[in-house]
FIVOZA-665071 format. One record per residue (C-alpha): residue in one letter; x, y, z; residue number from 1. Coordinates in Angstrom, 1 decimal. Each point is the difference from the previous one (the first is absolute). Example, Ala and Ser with C-alpha at 12.3 -4.5 7.8 and 13.67 -1.06 7.14 Angstrom:
A|12.3|-4.5|7.8|1
S|1.4|3.4|-0.7|2
//
This chain:
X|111.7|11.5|-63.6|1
X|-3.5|-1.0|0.9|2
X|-2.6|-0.2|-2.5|3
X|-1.0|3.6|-0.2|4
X|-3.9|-1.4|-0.6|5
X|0.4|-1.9|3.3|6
X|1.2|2.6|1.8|7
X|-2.6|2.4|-0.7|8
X|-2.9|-3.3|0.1|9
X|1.1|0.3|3.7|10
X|0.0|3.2|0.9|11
X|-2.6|1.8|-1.8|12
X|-2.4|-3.3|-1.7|13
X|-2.8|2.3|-0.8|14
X|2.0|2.1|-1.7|15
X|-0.8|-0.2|-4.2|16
X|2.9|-1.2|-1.6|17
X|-1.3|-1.1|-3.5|18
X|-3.4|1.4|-1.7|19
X|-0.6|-1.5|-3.7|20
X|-3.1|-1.1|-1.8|21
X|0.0|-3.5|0.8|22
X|-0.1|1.3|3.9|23
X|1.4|1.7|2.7|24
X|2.7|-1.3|2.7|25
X|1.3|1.7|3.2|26
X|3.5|-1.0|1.3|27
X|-1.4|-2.7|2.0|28
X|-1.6|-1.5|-3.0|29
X|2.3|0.3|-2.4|30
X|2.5|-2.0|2.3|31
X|-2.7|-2.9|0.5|32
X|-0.2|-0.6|-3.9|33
X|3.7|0.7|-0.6|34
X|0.6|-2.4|2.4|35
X|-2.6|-2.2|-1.8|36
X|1.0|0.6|-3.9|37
X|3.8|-1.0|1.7|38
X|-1.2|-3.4|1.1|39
X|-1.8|-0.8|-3.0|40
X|3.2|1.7|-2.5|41
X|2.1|-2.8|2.4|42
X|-2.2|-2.4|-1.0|43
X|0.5|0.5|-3.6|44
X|3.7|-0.1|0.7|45
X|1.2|3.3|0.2|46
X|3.0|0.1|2.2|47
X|2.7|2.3|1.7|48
X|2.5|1.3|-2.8|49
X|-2.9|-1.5|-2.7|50
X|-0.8|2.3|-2.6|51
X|-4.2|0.3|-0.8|52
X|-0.9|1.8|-3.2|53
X|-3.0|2.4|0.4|54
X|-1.8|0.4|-3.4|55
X|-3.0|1.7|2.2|56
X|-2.1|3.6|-0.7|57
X|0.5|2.8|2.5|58
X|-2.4|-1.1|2.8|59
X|-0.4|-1.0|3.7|60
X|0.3|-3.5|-0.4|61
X|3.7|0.9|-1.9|62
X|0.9|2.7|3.1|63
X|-0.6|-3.1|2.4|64
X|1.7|-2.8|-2.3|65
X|2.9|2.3|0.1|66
X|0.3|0.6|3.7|67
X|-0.9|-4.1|0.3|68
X|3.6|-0.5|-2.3|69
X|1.7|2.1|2.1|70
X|-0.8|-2.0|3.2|71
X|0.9|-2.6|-0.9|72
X|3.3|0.8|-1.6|73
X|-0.7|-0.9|-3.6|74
X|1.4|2.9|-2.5|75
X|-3.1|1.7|-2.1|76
X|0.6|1.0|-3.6|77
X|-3.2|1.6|-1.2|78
X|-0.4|-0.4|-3.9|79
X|-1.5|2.5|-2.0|80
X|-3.3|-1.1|-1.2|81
X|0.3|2.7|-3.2|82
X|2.7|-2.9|-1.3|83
X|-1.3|-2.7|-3.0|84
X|-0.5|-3.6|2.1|85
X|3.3|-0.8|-1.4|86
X|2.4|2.6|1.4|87
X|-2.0|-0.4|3.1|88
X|1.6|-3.6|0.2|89
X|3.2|1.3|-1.1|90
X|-0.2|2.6|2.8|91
X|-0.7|-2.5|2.8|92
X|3.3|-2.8|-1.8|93
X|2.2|3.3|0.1|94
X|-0.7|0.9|3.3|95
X|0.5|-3.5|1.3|96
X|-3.9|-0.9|0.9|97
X|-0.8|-3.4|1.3|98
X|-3.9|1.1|0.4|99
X|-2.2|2.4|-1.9|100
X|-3.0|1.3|1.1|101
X|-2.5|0.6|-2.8|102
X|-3.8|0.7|-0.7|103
X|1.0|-0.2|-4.1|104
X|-0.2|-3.1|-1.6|105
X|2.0|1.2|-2.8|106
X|2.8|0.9|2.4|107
X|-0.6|-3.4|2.0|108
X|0.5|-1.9|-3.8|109
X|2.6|1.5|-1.1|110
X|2.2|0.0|3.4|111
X|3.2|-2.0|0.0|112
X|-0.1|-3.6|1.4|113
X|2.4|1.0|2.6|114
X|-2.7|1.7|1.9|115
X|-2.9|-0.9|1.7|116
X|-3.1|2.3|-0.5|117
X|-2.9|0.3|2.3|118
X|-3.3|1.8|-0.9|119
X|-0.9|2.8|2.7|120
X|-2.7|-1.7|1.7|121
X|2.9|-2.5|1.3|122
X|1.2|2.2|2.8|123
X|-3.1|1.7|0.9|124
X|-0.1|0.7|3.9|125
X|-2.7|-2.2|2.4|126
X|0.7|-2.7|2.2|127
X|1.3|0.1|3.5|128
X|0.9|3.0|1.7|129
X|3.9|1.3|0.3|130
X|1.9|-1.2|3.4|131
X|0.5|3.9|0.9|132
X|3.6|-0.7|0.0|133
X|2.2|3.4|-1.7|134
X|1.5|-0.3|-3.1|135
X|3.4|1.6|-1.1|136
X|2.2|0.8|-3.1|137
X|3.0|-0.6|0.1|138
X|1.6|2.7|-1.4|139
X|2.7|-0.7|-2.6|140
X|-2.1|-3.1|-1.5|141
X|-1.1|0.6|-3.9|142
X|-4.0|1.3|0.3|143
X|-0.7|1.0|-3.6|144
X|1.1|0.1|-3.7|145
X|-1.1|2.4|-1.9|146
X|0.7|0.8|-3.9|147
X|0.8|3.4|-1.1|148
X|-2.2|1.2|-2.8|149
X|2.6|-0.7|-3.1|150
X|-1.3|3.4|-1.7|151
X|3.7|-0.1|-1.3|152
X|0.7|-3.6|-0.2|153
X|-0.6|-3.0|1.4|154
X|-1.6|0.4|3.6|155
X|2.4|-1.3|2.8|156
X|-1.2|-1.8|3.2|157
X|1.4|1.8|3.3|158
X|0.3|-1.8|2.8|159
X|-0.9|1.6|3.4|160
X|-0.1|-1.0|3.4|161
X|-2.5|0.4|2.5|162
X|2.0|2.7|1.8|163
X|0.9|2.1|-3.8|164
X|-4.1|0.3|0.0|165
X|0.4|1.1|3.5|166
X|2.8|2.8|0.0|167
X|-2.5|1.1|-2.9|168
X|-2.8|0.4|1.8|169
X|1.7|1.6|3.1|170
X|1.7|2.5|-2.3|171
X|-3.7|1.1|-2.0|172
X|-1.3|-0.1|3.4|173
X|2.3|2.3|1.3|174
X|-1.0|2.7|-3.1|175
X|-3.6|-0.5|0.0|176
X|-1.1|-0.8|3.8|177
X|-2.1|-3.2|0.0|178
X|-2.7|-0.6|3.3|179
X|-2.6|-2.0|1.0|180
X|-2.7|2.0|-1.5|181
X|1.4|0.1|-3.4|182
X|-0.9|-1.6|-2.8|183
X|2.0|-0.7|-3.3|184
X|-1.8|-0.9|-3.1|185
X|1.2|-2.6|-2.2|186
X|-0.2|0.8|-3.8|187
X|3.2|-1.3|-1.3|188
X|0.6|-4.0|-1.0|189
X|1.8|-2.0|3.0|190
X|1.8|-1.2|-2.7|191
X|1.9|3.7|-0.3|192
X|2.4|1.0|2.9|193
X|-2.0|3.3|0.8|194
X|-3.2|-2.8|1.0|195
X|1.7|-2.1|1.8|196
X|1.6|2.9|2.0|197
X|-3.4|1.1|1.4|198
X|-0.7|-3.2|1.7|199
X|3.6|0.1|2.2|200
X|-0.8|3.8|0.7|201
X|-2.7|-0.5|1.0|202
X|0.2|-3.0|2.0|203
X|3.2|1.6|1.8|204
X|-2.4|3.0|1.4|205
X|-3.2|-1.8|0.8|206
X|-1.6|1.4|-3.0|207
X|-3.0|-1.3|-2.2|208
X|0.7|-0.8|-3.6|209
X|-3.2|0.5|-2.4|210
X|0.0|-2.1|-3.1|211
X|-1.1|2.3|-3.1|212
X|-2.6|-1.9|-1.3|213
X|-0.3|-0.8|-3.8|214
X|-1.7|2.3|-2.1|215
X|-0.6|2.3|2.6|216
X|1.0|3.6|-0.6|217
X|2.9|0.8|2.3|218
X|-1.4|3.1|1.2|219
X|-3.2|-1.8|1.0|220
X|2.4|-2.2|2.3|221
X|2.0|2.9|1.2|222
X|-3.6|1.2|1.2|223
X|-1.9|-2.7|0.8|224
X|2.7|-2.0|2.4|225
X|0.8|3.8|1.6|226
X|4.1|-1.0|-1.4|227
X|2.9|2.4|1.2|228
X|2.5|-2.1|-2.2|229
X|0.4|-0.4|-3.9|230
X|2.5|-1.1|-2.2|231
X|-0.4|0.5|-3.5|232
X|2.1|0.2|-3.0|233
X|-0.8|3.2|-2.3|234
X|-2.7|-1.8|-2.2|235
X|-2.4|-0.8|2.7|236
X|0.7|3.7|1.6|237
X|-0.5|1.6|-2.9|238
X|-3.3|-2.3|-0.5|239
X|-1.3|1.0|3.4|240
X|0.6|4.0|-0.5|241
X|-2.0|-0.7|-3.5|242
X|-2.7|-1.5|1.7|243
X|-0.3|2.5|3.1|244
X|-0.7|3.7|0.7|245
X|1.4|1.7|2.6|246
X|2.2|-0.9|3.3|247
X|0.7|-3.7|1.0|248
X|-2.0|-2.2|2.7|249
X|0.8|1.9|3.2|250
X|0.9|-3.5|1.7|251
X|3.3|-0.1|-2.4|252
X|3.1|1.1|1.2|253
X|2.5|-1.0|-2.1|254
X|0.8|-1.8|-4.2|255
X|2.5|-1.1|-0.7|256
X|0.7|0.2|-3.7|257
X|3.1|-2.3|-1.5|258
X|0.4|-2.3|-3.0|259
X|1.6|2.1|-1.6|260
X|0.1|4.2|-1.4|261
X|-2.8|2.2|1.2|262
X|-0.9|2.2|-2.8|263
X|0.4|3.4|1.2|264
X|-3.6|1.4|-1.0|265
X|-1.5|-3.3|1.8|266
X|1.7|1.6|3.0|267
X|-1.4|2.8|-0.6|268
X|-3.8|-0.7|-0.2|269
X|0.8|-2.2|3.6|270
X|1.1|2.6|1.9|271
X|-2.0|3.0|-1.2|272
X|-2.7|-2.5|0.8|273
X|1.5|-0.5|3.5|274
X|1.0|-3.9|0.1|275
X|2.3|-1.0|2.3|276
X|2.9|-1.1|-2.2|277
X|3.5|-2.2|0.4|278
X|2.1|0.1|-3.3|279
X|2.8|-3.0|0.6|280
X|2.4|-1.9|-1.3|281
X|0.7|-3.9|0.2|282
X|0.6|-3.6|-1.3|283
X|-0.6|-3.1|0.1|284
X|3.1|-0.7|1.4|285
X|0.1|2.5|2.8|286
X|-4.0|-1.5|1.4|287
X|-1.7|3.1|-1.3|288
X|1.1|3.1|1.1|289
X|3.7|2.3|-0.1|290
X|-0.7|3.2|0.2|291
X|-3.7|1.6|0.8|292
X|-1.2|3.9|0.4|293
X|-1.3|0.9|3.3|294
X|-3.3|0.2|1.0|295
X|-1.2|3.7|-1.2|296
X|2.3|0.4|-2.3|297
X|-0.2|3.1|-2.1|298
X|-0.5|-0.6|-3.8|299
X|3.9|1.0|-0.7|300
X|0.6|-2.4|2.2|301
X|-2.4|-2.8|-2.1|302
X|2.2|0.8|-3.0|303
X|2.7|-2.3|1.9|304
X|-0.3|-3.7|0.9|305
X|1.1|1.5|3.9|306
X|2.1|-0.8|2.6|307
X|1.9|-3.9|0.8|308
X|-1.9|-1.8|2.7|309
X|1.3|-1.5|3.0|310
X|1.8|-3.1|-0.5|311
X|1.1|0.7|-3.2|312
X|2.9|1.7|-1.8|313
X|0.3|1.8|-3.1|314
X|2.9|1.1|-2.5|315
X|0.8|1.7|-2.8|316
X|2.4|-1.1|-2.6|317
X|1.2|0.6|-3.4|318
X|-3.7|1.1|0.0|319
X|-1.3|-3.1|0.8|320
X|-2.4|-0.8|3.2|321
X|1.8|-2.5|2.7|322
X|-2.2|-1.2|2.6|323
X|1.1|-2.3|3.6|324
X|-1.5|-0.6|2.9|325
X|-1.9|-2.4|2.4|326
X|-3.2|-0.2|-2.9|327
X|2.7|-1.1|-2.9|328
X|-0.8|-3.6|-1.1|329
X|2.1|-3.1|0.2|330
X|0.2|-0.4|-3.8|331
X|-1.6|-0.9|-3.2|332
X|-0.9|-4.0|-0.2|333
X|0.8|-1.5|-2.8|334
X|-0.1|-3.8|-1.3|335
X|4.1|-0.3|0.8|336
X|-0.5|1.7|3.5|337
X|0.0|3.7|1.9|338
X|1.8|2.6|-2.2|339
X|1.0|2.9|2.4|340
X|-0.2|3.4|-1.7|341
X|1.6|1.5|2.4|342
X|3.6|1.9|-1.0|343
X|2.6|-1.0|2.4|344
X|-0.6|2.5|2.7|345
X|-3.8|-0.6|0.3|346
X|-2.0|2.0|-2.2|347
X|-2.5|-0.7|-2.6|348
X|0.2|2.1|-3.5|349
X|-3.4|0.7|-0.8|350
X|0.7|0.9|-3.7|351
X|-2.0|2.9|0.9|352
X|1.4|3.8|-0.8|353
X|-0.4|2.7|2.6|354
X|1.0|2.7|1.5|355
X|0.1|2.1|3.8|356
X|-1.5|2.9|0.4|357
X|1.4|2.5|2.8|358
X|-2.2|-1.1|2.6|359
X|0.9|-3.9|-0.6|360
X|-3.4|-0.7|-1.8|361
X|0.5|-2.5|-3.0|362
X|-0.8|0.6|-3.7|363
X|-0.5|-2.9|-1.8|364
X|1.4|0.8|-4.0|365
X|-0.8|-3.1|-1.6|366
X|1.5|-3.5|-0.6|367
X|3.5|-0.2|-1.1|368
X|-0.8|-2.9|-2.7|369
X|-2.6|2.0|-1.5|370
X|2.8|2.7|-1.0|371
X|0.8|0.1|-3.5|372
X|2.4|2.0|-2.5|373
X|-1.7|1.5|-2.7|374
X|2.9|1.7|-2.4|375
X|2.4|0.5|2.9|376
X|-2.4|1.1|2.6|377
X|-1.2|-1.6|3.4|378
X|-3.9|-0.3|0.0|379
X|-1.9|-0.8|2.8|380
X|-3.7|-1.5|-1.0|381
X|-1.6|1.4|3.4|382
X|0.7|3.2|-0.2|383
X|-1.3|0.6|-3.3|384
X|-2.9|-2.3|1.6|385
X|-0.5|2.7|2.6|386
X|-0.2|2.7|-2.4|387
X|-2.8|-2.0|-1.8|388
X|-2.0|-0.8|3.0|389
X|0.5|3.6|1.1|390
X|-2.6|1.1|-2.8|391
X|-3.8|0.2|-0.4|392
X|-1.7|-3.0|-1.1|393
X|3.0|-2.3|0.5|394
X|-0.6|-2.3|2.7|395
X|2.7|-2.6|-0.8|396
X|3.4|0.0|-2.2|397
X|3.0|-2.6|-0.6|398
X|2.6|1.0|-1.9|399
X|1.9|-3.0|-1.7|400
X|3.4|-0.1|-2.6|401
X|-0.1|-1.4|-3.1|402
X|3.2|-0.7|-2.4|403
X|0.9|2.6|-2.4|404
X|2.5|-0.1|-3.0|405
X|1.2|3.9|0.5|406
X|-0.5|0.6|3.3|407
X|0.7|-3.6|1.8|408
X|-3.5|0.2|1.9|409
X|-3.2|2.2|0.3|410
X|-2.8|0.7|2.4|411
X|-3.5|-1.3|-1.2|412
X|-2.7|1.2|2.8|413
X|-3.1|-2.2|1.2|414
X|-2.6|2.6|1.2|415
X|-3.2|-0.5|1.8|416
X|-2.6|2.3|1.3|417
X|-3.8|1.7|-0.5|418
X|1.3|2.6|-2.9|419
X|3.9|-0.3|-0.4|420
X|0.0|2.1|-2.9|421
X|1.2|-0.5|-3.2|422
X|4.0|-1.1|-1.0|423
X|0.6|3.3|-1.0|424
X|-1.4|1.4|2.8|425
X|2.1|-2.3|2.5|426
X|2.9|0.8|-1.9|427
X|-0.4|4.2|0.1|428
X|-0.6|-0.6|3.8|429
X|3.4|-2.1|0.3|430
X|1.7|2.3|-2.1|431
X|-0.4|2.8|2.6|432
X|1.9|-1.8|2.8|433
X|2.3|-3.0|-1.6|434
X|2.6|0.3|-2.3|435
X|-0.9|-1.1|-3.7|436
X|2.4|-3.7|0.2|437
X|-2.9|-0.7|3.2|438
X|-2.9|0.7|-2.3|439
X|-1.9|-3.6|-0.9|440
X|0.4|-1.0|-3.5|441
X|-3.5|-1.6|0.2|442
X|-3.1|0.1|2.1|443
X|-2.7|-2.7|0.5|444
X|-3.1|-0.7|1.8|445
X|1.2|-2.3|3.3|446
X|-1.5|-3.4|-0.4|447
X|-2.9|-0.8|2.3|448
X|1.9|-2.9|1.8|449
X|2.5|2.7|1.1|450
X|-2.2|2.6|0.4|451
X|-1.6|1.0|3.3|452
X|-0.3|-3.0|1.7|453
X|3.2|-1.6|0.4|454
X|2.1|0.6|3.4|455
X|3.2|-0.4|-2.1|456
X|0.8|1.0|-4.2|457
X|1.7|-2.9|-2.0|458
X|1.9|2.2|-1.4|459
X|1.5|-3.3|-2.0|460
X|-2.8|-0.6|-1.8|461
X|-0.3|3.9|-0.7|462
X|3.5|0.1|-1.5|463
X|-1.2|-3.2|-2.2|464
X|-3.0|1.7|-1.5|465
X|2.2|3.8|-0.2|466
X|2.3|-2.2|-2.0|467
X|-2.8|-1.7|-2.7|468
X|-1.2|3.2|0.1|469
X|3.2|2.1|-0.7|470
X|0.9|-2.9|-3.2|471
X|-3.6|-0.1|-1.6|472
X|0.6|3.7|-0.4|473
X|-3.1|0.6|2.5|474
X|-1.0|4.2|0.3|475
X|-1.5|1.0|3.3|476
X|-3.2|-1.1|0.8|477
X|-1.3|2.3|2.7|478
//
């Protein structure tokens, strides 16, 4: 497949292709420093099949180191830059690194001596012009690795090729029409899967991809850049709607919400305000997006994660969510090789419980390894999660088990919000709709680490603190 930048740097250059901070870049320009940042990554030794750590902030110069890797063959793996300088150099030995790319001289220090680490301003762009010549992907050739979030364990490193990210793009595409004139702001980490996914869409349709400046309130990018794209998990949504009176910037035309459950009454306050929304559902392992809502969809309809995308498949069994398709990944890597987690016919188990409705829209229940028995009976954390967030003043809840003599385990809830009420409160409120065995046995203030502005809950640690908690003998606290 041609380079989808060169493609578009030849027959539309003045078209904008990258707006950030740092600068602005039409197709023609971004090709020239790709090109450039290419020569100079080659330089460094970065090869075909090589695989470059990027310990990098969401920026420009990231978007065209990315698109430089790619060219030249060499597999990214993007490392979170939330991680301790330690696990960052674990990261980058797991995933089979030989370079890492770093501005941290923590991270630089404490990198294994298996792999060489440049500092950024090693591979900056300059020097003599590209030889116009068009540049192509092959296809099946690893582009990326890209670790899950390990909100239930440890995070796994997925392996995709270039045309996984591709089949992903053309699917969103599909859902949510993509043009020339659009533009899609960028306000996740290019380190998460729903990031990276922006830069392939909108590279496939010619669009312009706006880096979300730091510290900047979103809405003031939405505005400001005149953005008719968004994605954005439910804590920067919900920050945005907090922040804002009335409709959205008329330019926008479509966010798309993911990361996870929508609270229902975050819905709620979008559309009455008239956003544009996209519920979905995805994974890391499926290059973003499964299934999507269509573009207008009525709020019943934002209650479900939608409908499969193109170039996918979907099934439902024993409960579970199975996914296949042309976006699947090759495998996890790992330091004995590619484990396939495939079952024999082809289809990944998500571990993810859901349901379809009568029009084939998906309802996402919950994770299967977050059920637990509680004197006999099944409980499912989310949806006494969803009952939680459904009520005033609770922004945020995370229901985790803790071990108990009589009754083999017991929900504890983490709750976070403006005025979540007291315990008893909560629990007269739940009492109405759950059945008394779903009812927490404790609830606490959520802890400011997991609070509002994490993308993902470590819901590990949570269970570890439920658990000192649940022993010392702890009461509620909120």
């Amino acid at each position: 497949m041609i380079d989808p930048v060169a493609r578009h740097a030849q027959a539309r250059p003045d078209a904008p292709a990258l707006l950030a901070p740092s600068g602005e870049w039409t197709y023609a320009a971004l090709d020239e420093t790709t090109t450039q940042v290419q020569r100079s990554l080659r330089a460094l030794g970065a090869a075909p099949g090589g695989r470059v750590g990027i310990h990098r902030p969401r920026s420009a110069e990231t978007v065209v180191l990315l698109w430089a890797l790619w060219r030249i063959g060499a597999v990214a793996v993007p490392l979170s830059t939330r991680l301790p300088p330690a696990e960052v150099g674990t990261s980058a030995r797991r995933a089979g690194c030989d370079h890492l790319i770093t501005g941290d001289a923590a991270v630089a220090d404490a990198a294994p001596p298996s792999v060489a680490v440049h500092a950024p301003d090693t591979y900056r762009g300059g020097g003599a012009s590209s030889s116009g010549r068009t540049r192509a992907h092959a296809p099946d050739r690893p582009a990326t690795i890209l670790y899950t979030s390990g909100s239930t364990g440890t995070p796994k490193a997925v392996l995709h090729t270039w045309a996984q990210h591709l089949y992903s793009a053309k699917g969103a595409n599909a859902n949510m029409p993509l043009g020339a004139d659009d533009r899609w702001v960028l306000s996740l980490p290019l380190y998460h899967v729903g990031g990276l996914a922006v830069l392939v869409r909108c590279a496939l349709a010619g669009a312009a991809v706006v880096v979300a400046p730091p510290g900047e309130a979103l809405y003031t990018t939405l505005r400001r850049r005149a953005a008719t794209y968004v994605s954005m998990v439910a804590t920067q949504f919900r920050r945005v709607l907090d922040a804002t009176e009335g409709p959205p910037p008329p330019s926008l035309r479509g966010v798309l919400l993911g990361g996870g459950p929508i609270p229902g009454p975050l819905l709620d306050r979008g559309a009455a305000r008239g956003w544009p929304l996209h519920t979905s559902y995805g994974c890391t392992e499926m290059a973003s997006q499964v299934t999507t809502t269509a573009p207008g969809a009525p709020r019943s309809t934002l209650a479900t994660a939608g409908r499969r995308l193109p170039h996918r498949r979907l099934r439902i069994e024993d409960g579970q969510i199975f996914v296949a398709g042309r976006a699947l990944c090759r495998g996890y890597v790992t330091e004995e090789g590619l484990d396939d987690p495939r079952t024999d016919d082809g289809w990944y188990p998500t571990g993810d419980r859901g349901r379809l409705d009568a029009q084939g829209r998906l309802r996402v229940l919950g994770r299967v390894d977050r059920m637990f028995i509680s004197g006999g009976e099944n409980v499912q954390p989310e949806e006494i999660e969803k009952v939680l967030e459904n009520l005033p003043g609770v922004e945020r809840a995370v229901v985790v088990p803790v071990t108990d003599t009589e009754y083999g385990a017991r929900p504890v809830a983490f709750v976070d919000g403006p005025a979540p009420g007291s315990a008893a409160a909560l629990r007269r409120a739940l009492d109405a709709v759950l059945p008394s065995f779903k009812i927490p046995d404790a609830f606490h203030t959520l802890p400011a680490a997991d609070g509002p502005g994490p993308l993902k809950i470590d819901r590990k640690r949570l269970r570890h603190r439920a658990h000192k908690l649940h022993t010392a003998g702890d009461p509620d606290d909120i």
